[in-house]
Structures are given as C-alpha cells and as structure tokens.
C-alpha positions in Angstrom: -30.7 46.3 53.8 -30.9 44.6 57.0 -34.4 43.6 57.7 -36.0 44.4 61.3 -39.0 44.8 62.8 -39.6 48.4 62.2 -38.4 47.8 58.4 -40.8 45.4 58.0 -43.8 47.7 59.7 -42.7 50.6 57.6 -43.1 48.3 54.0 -46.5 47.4 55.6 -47.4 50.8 55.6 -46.2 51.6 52.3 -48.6 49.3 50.8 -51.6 50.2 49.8 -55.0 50.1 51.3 -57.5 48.1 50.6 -61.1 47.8 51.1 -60.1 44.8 53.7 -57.5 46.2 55.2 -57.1 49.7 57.4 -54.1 51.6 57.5 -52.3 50.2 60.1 -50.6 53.5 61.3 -54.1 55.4 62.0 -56.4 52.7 62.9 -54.3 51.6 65.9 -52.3 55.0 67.0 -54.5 55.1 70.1 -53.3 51.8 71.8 -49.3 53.3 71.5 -50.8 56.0 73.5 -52.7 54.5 76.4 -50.7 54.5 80.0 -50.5 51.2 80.5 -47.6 48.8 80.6 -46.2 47.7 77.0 -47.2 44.1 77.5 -51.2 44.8 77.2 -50.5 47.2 74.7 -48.8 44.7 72.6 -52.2 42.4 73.7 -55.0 45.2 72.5 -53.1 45.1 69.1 -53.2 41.6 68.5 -56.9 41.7 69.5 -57.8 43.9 67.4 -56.5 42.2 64.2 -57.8 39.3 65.5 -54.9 37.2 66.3 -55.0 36.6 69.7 -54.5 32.2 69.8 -57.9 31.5 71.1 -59.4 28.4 69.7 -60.6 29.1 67.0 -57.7 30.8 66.1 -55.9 27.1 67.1 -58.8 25.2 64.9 -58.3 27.2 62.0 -54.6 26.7 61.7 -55.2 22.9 62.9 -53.7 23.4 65.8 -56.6 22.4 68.6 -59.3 19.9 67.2 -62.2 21.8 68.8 -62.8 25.9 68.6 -65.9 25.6 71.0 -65.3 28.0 74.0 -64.5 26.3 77.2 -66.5 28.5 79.5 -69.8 28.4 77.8 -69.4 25.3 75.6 -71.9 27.5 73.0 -70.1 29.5 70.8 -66.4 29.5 69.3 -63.8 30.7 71.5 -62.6 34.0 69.2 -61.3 36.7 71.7 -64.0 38.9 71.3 -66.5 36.2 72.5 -64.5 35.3 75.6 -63.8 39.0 77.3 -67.6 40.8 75.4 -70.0 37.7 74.9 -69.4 34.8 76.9 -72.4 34.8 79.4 -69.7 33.8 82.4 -67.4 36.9 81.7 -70.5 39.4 80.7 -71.9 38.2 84.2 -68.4 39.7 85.5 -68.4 42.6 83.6 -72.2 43.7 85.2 -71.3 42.3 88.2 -68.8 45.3 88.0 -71.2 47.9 87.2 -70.8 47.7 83.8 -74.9 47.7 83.3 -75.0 49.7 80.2 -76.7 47.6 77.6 -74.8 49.8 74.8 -71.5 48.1 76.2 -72.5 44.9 74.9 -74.3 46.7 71.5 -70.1 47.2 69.6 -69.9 44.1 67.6 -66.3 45.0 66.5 -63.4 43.9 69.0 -61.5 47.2 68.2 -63.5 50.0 68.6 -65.2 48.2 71.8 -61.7 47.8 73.4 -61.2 51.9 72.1 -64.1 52.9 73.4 -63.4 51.1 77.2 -59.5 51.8 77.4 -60.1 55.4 76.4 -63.8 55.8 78.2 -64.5 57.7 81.9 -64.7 54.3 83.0 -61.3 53.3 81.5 -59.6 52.2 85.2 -62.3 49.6 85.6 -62.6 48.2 82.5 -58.7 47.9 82.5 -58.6 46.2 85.0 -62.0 43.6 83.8 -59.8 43.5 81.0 -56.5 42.0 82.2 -58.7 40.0 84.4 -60.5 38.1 81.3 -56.6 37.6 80.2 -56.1 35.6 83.5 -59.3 33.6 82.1 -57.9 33.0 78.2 
C-alpha cells in the first residue's frame, strides 16, 4: 500500500471515537462546502482543531519563548483569542457592525467560525476574517 494523504484521512476515520475526539468527517463537512477559495478553507480547519501556529502553539512545542499575544500583551496568543477576544481585533469586529453581544458569547473557535461563515452576515465576517489573518 502506498501511503497518501487521503489514505491516511481515511485510517483516521476508521478509528474510533472518543469522548475527546469528534468524528472528523461530520464535525467539519461544512468548511469543504463553503464558497470560498481552498486556501481559507484549509485555514478554518486548522482553526478549528486548534493548530493554527500562534504562540502559544510555538511556546508549547518550544518553539517561541513567550505565548503572550502581541497586540494586547494580556492573554496568550491562541487563535481564537486573536480574531474573537483580543480587545484591538473585537474593536474591529464592532467597528464593522458586528454589535451583537451573542457574537462574542461562543467560547468554542469552531462553532463560532460555523456560525459566521454560514450566518446572513457571512460576506462580512469573511471578509473581518481574512483580515485578522493579515494580523496573525
């Protein structure tokens, strides 16, 4: 057997769940779907499992000494805190007209980036989106 990418996702999928881990085929169809360009669909996936290389993704793996986020200098710089929490970016994101306090209520990067990308707002926060890449 010659091993590949798509051999290696379909041994992934054979495994079984666990209490830790989703099923990787269901809990992240929707992204595969969305009309945007392959690159930030490749981007929402890795966000959602939590492995964009912020800094504290860096610190962990002792890659960057410090995991404090370099916009805010208060929290640790995990993806989620840099394009939902960081006050600088959440100033952009009402700035925008995202005023909704329930937009900043999701605490889980996934079903907050589902919830936007798939939304009647989903243009917009796109776009905020791809602009808090810029910022990474």
């Amino acid at each position: 057997m010659v091993y590949t990418a798509k051999s290696c996702y379909k041994w992934l999928l054979s495994l079984p769940s666990s209490n830790n881990n989703t099923n990787l085929n269901s809990s992240c169809s929707w992204i595969w779907r969305l009309k945007i360009p392959e690159k930030f669909k490749f981007f929402i996936w890795l966000a959602c499992y939590n492995s964009v290389p912020t800094l504290s993704l860096l610190n962990h793996r002792n890659i960057a000494p410090l995991a404090t986020c370099s916009c805010c200098g208060l929290h640790n710089e995990t993806f989620f805190h840099c394009i939902h929490d960081c006050r600088l970016f959440r100033n952009i994101w009402q700035h925008m007209g995202f005023t909704d306090p329930t937009l900043f209520d999701e605490d889980c990067a996934a079903d907050w980036l589902r919830e936007g990308t798939t939304g009647t707002h989903a243009v917009i926060f796109f776009c905020l989106f791809v602009v808090g890449l810029e910022m990474l």
